[in-house]
C-alpha positions in Angstrom: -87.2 261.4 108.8 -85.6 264.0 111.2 -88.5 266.5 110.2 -91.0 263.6 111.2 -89.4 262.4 114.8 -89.3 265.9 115.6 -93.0 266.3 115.2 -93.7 263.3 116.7 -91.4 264.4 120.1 -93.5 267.8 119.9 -96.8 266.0 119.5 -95.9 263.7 122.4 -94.4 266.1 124.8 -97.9 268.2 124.3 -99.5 265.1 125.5 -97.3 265.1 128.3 -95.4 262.1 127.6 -91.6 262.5 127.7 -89.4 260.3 125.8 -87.8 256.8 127.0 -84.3 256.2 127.3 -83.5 252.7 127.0 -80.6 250.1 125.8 -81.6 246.7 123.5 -80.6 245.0 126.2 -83.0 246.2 128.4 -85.5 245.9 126.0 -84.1 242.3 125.9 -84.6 241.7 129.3 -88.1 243.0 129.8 -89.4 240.9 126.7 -90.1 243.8 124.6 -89.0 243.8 120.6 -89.2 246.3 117.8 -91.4 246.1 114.6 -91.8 247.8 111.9 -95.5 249.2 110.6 -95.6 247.7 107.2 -98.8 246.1 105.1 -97.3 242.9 105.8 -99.2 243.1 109.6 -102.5 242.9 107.5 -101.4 239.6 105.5 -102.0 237.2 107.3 -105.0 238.9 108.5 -108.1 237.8 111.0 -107.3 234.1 112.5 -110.4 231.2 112.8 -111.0 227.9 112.5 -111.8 226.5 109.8 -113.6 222.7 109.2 -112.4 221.0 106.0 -114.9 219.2 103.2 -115.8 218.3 100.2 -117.6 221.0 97.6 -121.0 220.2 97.2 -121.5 221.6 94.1 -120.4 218.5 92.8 -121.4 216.0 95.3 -124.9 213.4 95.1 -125.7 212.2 98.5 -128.1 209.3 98.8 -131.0 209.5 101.9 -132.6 207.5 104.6 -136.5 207.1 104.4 -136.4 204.6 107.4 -134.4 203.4 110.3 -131.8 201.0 109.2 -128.8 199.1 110.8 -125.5 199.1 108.4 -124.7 195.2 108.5 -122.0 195.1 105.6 -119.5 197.9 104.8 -117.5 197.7 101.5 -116.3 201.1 101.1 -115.3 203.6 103.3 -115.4 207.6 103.8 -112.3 209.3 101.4 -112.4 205.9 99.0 -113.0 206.2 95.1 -115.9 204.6 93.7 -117.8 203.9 90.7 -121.2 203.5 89.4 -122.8 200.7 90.5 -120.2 199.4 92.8 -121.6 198.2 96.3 -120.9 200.5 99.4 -123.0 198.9 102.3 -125.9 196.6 102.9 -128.7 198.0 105.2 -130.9 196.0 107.4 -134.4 197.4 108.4 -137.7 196.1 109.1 -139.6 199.2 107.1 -137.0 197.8 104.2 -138.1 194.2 104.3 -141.9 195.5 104.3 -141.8 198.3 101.1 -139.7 195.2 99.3 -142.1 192.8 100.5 -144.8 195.5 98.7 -142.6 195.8 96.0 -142.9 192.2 95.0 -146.6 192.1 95.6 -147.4 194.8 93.6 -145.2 193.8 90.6 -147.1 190.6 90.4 -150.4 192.6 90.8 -149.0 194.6 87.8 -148.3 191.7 85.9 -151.9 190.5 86.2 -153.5 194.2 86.0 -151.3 194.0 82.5 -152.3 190.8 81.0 -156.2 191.8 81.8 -155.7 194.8 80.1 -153.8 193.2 76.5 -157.0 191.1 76.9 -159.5 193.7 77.4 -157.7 195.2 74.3 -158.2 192.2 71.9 -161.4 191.7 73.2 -162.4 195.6 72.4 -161.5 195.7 69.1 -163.1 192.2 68.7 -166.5 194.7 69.6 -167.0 191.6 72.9 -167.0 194.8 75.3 -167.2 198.5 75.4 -165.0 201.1 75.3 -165.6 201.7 78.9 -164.6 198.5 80.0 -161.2 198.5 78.2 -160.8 201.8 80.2 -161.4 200.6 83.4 -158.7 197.6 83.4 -156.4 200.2 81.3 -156.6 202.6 84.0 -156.0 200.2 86.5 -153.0 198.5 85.4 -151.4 202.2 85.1 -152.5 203.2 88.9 -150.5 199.4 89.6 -147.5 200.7 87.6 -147.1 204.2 89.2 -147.5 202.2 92.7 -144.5 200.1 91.5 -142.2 203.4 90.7 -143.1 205.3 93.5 -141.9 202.0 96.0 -138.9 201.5 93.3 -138.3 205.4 93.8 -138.1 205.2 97.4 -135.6 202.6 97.4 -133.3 204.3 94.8 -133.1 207.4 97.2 -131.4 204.8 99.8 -129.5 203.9 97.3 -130.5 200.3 96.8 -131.0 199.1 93.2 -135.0 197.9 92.8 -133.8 195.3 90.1 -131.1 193.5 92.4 -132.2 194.7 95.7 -130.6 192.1 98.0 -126.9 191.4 99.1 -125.4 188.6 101.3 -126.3 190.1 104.5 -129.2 192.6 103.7 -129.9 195.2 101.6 -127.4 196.8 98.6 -126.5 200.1 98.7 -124.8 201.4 95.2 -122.8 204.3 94.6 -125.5 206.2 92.4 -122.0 208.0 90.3 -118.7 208.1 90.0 -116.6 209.8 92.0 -114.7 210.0 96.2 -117.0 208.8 99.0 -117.1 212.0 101.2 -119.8 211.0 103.7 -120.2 206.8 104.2 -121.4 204.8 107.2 -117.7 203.9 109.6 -118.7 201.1 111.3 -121.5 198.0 111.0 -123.7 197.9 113.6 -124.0 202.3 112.9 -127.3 203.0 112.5 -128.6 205.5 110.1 -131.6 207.7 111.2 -134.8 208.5 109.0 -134.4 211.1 106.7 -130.8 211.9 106.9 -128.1 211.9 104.0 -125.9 208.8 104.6 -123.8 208.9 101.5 -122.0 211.8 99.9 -120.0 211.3 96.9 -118.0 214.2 95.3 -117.1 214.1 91.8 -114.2 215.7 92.4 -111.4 216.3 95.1 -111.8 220.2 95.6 -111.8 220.6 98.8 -113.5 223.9 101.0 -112.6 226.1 104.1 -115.9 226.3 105.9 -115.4 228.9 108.4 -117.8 230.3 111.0 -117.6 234.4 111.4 -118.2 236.7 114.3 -121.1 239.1 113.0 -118.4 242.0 113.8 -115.9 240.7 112.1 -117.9 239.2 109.1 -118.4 242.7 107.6 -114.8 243.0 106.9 -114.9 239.5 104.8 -115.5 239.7 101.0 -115.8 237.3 98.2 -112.0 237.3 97.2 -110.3 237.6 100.6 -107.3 235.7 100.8 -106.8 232.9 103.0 -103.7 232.3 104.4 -102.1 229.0 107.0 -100.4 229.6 110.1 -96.7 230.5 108.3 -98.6 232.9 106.2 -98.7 231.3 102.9 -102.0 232.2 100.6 -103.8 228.6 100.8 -107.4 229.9 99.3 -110.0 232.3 98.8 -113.3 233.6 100.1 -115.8 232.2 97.8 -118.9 233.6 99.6 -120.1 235.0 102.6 -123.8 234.4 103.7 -126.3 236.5 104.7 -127.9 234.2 106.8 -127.3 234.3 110.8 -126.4 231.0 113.0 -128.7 231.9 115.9 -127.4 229.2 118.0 -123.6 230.4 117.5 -124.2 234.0 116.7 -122.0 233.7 113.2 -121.7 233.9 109.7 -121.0 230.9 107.4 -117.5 232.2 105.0 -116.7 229.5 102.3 -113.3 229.4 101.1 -112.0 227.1 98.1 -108.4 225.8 99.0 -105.9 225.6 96.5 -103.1 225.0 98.1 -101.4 222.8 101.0 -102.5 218.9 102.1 -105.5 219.0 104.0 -108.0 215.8 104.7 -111.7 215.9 105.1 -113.3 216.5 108.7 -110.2 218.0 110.5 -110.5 221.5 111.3 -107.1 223.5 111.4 -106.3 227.5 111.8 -106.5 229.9 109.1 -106.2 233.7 108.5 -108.2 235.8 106.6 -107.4 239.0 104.8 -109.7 241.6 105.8 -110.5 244.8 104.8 -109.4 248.3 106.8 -110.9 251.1 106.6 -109.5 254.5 104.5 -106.4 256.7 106.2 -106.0 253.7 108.4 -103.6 250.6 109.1 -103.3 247.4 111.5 -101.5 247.0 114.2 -101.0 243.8 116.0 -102.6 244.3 119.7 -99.4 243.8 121.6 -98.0 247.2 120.0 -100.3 248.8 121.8 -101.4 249.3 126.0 -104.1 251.8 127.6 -103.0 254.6 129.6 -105.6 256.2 131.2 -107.8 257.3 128.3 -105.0 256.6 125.7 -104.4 254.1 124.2 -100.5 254.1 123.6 -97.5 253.3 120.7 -94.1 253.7 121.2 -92.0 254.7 118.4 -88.3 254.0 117.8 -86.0 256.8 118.3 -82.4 256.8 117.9 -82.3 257.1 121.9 -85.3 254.8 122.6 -88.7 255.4 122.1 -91.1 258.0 122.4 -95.0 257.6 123.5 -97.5 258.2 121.1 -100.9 258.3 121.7 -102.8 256.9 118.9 -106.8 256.8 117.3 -108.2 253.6 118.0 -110.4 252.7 114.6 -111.3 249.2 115.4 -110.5 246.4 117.8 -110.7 243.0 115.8 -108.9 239.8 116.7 -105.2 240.2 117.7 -105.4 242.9 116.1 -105.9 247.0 116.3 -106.9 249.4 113.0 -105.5 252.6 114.0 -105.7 256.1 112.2 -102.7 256.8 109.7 -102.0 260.4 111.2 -100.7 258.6 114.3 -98.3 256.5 112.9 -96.8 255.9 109.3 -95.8 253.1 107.4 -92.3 251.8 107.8 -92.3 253.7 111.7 -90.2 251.1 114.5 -92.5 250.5 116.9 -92.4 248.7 120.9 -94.4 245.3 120.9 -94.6 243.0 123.7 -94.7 243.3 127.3 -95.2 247.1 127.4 -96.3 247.4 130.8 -93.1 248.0 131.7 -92.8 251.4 129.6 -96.4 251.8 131.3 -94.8 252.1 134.5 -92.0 254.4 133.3 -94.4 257.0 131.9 -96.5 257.0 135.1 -93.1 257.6 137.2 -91.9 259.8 135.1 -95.2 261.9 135.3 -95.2 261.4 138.7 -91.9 263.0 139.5 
């Protein structure tokens, strides 16, 4: 250790920087403290914001072909349901219309599909052709696809085609099992054409979704750590995309939480473990200040602390990769308010 201070007082005095003389309570009183370089500055790693929800690999959501007004609400965002059960009744003219079509064209149906069993019996009675018995056969089938496509377009509401209307408009039923992660909050909402309106998860997994800087999103791999605002491991990276946000300039990062209490919609800090570079280590960015064209450490000495200039790697968030050869693992360094020991170097040079 004596071997190493030495060199580091000969590498700073051939920088011109002469050593600092100064008591803790000084230090104290100018707001500067000591830290040590450790791996430990990396753990809790790069800090964002993070927006909680559901995973959507196991979640159904149900969709809005028209405009409709919510005018009953049953269930509400966060609540299990089942199967079947009844989450909110819609009100829409385009509704009332494509069930009014509905109706019509199941009685058309049932007609097209009595002339047909008819057409039948009278075919293989030989009273008409072939052709004939086509043509109503045909028919009836172009009625019965018309009936599941309007049938179809009412199940991706939501709304059950065989018991279609509720007390106060039009049923929406939970499609599967499972927590309501999206749902209308208030009657009255309305819910635009063509947008999911009903999530449900079929389980409570619950995801980090977490919007990346393109310079710091390089240094974020499937597997990083996520960590909470006292440090403790709370998830991991589960992807990174490789698709830009143009309007926000970032990268999507999705982490799956395993640990802590966290509820849907709120968005809270985390930290993410990133990567550093070879022969290098993190220091936070209040261990070091920028002295002319050095950027500047100060490392513990018995007597104080002795300036070091350093190699700046890479400037991320709160946070400064550095080259090992400056500084080692386990060194005492100055963090804080160090343009104090700014203005002692400068007066010292200056004398």
């Amino acid at each position: 250790m004596k071997g190493w201070l030495f060199f580091i007082l000969f590498f700073s005095l051939s920088w011109g920087y002469e050593p600092i003389k100064i008591s803790k309570q000084q230090l104290d009183e100018l707001g500067i403290k000591v830290i040590k370089v450790d791996d430990s500055t990396l753990s809790k790693g790069l800090p964002f914001n993070a927006y909680i929800d559901f995973d959507n690999k196991s979640s159904t959501t149900q969709s809005s072909s028209f405009d409709a007004i919510v005018v009953a609400l049953y269930k509400r965002e966060g609540e299990s349901v089942k199967e079947g059960d009844v989450i909110a009744e819609l009100s829409s003219i385009d509704l009332s219309n494509l069930y009014f079509e509905l109706q019509n064209t199941q009685n058309k149906l049932k007609v097209a599909q009595d002339i047909t069993h008819k057409d039948k019996e009278l075919y293989k009675a030989g009273v008409i052709s072939k052709r004939e018995y086509q043509t109503s056969y045909l028919a009836s089938n172009e009625m019965e696809l018309k009936v599941r496509q309007i049938e179809s377009t009412l199940q991706i509401f939501g709304i059950d085609p065989k018991k279609p209307k509720g007390k106060y408009g039009f049923r929406v039923i939970a499609k599967e099992s499972g927590i309501l992660s999206v749902a209308p909050k208030n009657t009255g909402e309305k819910i635009p054409a063509f947008t999911p309106y009903i999530r449900i998860s079929k389980d409570d997994d619950l995801l980090a979704r977490i919007k990346l800087p393109v310079s710091i999103s390089k240094y974020i791999k499937k597997g990083s750590e996520v960590f909470d605002e006292n440090g403790k491991k709370i998830g991991t990276i589960q992807s990174v995309s490789v698709v830009l946000d143009r309007a926000s300039n970032t990268i999507l990062a999705t982490a799956l939480l395993t640990e802590g209490n966290f509820r849907v919609g709120e968005i809270i800090d985390v930290y993410i473990e990133g990567i550093k570079p070879k022969n290098s280590l993190v220091v936070p960015s209040n261990a070091l200040i920028k002295n002319g064209k050095d950027y500047l450490a100060f490392v513990q000495t018995k007597d104080g602390f002795i300036p070091t200039p350093v190699n700046i790697i890479e400037e991320r968030s709160n946070l400064f990769v550095i080259s090992d050869k400056d500084i080692k693992i386990g060194d005492k360094i100055a963090a804080g308010s160090l343009i104090a020991f700014k203005g002692i170097i400068n007066d010292v040079g200056g004398d």
